[in-house]
Every structure is written in C-alpha cells, then in structure tokens.
ZAMARFI-975938 format. One record per residue (C-alpha): residue in three letters; z, x, y. Coordinates in steps of 0.25 Angstrom, whole numbers, plus 5000, padded with zeros to 4 digits. Layout:
BEGIN
+-----+------+------+------+
| res |   c3 |   c1 |   c2 |
+-----+------+------+------+
| ALA |    Z |    X |    Y |
...
+-----+------+------+------+
***
This chain:
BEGIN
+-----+------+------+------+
| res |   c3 |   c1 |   c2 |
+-----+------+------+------+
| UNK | 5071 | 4993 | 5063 |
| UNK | 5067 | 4992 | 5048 |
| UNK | 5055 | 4982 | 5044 |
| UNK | 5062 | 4973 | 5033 |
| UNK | 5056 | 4975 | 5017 |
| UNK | 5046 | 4970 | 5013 |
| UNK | 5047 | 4958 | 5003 |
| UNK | 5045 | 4962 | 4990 |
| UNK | 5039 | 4953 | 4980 |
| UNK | 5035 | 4952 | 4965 |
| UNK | 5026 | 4964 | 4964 |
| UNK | 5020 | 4958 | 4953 |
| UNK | 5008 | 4970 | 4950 |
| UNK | 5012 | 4978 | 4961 |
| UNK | 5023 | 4984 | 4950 |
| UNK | 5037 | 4989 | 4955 |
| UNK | 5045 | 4994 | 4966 |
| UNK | 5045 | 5008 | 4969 |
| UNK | 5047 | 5019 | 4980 |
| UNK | 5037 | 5027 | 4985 |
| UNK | 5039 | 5038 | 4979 |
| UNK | 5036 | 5033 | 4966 |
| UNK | 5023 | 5030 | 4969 |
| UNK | 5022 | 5043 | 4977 |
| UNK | 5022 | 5049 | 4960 |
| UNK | 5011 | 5040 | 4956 |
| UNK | 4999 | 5048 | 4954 |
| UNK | 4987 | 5044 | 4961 |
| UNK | 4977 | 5043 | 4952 |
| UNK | 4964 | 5050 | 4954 |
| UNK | 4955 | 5049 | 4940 |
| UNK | 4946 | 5037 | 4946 |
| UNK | 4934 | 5034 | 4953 |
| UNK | 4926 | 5045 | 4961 |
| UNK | 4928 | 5033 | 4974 |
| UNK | 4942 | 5030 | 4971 |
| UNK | 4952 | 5034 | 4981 |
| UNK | 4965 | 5030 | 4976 |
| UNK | 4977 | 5029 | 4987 |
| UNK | 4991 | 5035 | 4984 |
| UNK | 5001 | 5024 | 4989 |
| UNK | 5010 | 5034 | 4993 |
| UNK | 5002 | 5039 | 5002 |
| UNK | 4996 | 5026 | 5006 |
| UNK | 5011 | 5022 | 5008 |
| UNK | 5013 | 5034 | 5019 |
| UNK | 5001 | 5029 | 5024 |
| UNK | 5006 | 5014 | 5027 |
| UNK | 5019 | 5019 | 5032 |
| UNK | 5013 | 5030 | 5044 |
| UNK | 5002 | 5018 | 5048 |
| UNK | 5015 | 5008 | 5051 |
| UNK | 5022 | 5019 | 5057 |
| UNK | 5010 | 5022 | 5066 |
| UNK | 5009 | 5008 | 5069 |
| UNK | 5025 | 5006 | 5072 |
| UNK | 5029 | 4999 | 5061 |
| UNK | 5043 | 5000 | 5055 |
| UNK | 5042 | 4998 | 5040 |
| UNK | 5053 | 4995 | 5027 |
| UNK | 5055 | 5003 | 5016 |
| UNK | 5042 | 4999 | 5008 |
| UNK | 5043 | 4992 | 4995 |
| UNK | 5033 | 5000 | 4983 |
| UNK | 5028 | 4993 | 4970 |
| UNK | 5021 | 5002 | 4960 |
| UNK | 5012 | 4995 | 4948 |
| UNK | 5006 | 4999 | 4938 |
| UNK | 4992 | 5002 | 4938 |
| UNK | 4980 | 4993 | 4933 |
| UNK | 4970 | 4999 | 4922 |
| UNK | 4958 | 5006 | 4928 |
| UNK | 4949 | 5014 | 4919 |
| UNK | 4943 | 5021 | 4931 |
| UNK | 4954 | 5029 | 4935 |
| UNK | 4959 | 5039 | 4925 |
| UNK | 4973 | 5044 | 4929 |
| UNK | 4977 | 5030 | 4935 |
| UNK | 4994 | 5031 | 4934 |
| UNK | 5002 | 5017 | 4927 |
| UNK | 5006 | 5013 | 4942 |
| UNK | 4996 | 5013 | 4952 |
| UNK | 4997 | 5000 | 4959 |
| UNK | 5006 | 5001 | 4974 |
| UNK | 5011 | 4991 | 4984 |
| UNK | 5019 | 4994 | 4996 |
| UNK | 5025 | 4984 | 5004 |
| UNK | 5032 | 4988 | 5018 |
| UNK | 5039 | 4977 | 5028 |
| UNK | 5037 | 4979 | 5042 |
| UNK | 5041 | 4978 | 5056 |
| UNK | 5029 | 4979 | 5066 |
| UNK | 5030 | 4987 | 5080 |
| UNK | 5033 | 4978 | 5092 |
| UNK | 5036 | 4966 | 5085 |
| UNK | 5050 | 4959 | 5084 |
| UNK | 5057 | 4956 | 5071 |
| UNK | 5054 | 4940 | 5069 |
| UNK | 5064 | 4935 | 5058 |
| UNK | 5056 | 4930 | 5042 |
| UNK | 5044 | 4939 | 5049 |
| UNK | 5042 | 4951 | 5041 |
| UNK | 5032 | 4961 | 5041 |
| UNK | 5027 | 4968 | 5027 |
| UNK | 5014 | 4978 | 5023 |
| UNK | 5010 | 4979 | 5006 |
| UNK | 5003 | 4991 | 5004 |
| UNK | 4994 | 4990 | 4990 |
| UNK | 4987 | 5001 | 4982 |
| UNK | 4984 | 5006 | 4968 |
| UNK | 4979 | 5016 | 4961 |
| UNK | 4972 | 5009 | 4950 |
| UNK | 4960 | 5002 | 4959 |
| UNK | 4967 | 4988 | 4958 |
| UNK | 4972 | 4988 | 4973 |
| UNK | 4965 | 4994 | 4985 |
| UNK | 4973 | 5000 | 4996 |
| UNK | 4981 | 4988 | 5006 |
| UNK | 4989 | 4985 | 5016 |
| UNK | 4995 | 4972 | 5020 |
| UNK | 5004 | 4969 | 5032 |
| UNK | 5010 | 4955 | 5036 |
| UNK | 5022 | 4947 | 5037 |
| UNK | 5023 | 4947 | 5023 |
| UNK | 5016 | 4954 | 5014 |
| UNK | 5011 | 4951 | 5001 |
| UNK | 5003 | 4959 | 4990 |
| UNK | 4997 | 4952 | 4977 |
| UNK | 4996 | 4960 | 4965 |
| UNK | 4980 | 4962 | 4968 |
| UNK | 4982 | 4969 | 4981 |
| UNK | 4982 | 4955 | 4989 |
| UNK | 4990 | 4956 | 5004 |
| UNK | 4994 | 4944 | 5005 |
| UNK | 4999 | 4940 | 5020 |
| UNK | 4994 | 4954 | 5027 |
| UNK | 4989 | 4953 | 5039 |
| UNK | 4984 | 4966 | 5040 |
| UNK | 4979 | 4974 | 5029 |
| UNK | 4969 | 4982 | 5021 |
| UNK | 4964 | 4987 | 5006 |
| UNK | 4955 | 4999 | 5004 |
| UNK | 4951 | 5002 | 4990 |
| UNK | 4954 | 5015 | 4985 |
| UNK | 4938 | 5022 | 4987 |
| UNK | 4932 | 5033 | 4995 |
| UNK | 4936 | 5031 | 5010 |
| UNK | 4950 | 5026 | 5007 |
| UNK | 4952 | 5043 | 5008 |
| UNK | 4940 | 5046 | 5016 |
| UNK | 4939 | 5059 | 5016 |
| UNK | 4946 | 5061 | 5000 |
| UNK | 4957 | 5069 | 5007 |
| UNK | 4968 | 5059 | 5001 |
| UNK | 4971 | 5055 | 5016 |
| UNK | 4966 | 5041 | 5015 |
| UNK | 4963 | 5041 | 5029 |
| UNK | 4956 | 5027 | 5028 |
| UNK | 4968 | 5023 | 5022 |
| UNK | 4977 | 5027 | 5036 |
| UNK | 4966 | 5018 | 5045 |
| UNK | 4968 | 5005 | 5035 |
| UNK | 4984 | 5007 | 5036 |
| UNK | 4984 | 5008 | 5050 |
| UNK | 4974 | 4996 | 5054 |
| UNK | 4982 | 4988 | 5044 |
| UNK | 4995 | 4991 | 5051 |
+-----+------+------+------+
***
C-alpha cells in the first residue's frame, strides 16, 4: 500500500520544490556561534523516514521545498538557500483506509537561525512561513544549540528520541 501525497500548497517563504539530493549539495554552514549546532536536512530527513519505519508507517514519496536563506550576521559562511520543509503523507500501522481521512508530517529546518528543528503529524498538515504546524497533533521544535548533538559527534542523537516520541 502506498500512503497518498501530501497536499501541497503555496509555499510562500518555504521557496521551491526540489528532490532530496539537491539539498543533500547545500553546504552546512558551520562559521557561527560557539552554541550553535545546525542540522543537516538531509540527514534529518533519513532520520524521519527510519523513525516511521521503526514505528510501521508506510510513507509517500516526500514533497521538498528549499528557500533562500534570511540575513544573519552571525554566521559567516551561511549559503543563499538555507531554509527546508519536507512534508510526507501517511498511512498509520493497524488502521484502515477511511475515505477524505488523510494522514501527513511537515518537517521544518534552517540553516540561517530563523526556524528551529520540527515535526508536525496530523490529518492534514500545515506549515506557515514562520515554522507554525498548524493541525499537528503530535510534534516537536528543538533549536539548533548544544544537546541537539549531545555529544558533538554530528549523530544528533537528541534529535533520533524527538523523532520517534513524535511519531
């Protein structure tokens, strides 16, 4: 069974629609402050789609936007896009398929400070220019700062535990 698309929508700031791999190329910036911990969304991407899979999800293909970045002084090798949302529909373990009920997940993240890392899940799921979830019922945000990495291996293991509590 494949989960149905999510429903896209005007991205408005969240920028255009991409694949993965474009996002994969962005560089991570990593000229900032000594407590910033920014998250690749790559990775945090893998990371969403082995917590559903743990969990016995079945997922869509996922729809990417990529925008620019937002002006911050205090990182120094910030790339021109730096803004990510990921958005997933979804079919949950154990449940049967209900006609009009649809089950989605938005993933947010930047790498210019102006969105903390997030996760929305929901019958439908919407996510304003500012980070906002709008009609999640389970989610999270963690800014990016020390213990989003705890032990500054890059393995964001915090990150892991939010996913899967979400999920």
């Amino acid at each position: 069974m494949v989960a149905k698309a999510p429903t896209p929508f005007d991205p408005g700031n969240w920028g255009e629609i991409v694949e993965l791999e474009q996002i994969a190329k962005i560089r991570v910036p990593c000229l900032g402050p000594d407590t910033w911990r920014p998250l690749p969304h790559a990775t945090y991407v893998q990371m969403f789609e082995q917590a559903l899979d743990r969990h016995g999800f079945t997922k869509s293909d996922a729809l990417h936007y990529c925008g620019d970045s937002r002006k911050n002084e205090k990182i120094k090798d910030l790339p021109k896009k730096g803004r990510f949302l990921s958005l997933y529909g979804l079919e949950p373990p154990g449940l049967p398929d209900i006609d009009g009920l649809n089950f989605e997940a938005g993933l947010g993240n930047s790498y210019d400070m102006t969105i903390a890392a997030g996760a929305g899940l929901g019958d439908r799921v919407d996510v304003c220019s500012n980070g906002m979830y709008m009609g999640a019922i389970s989610g999270f945000k963690r800014k990016h700062t020390i213990g989003i990495d705890r032990d500054r291996e890059g393995m964001f293991d915090h990150g892991y535990e939010l996913l899967d509590n979400a999920v």
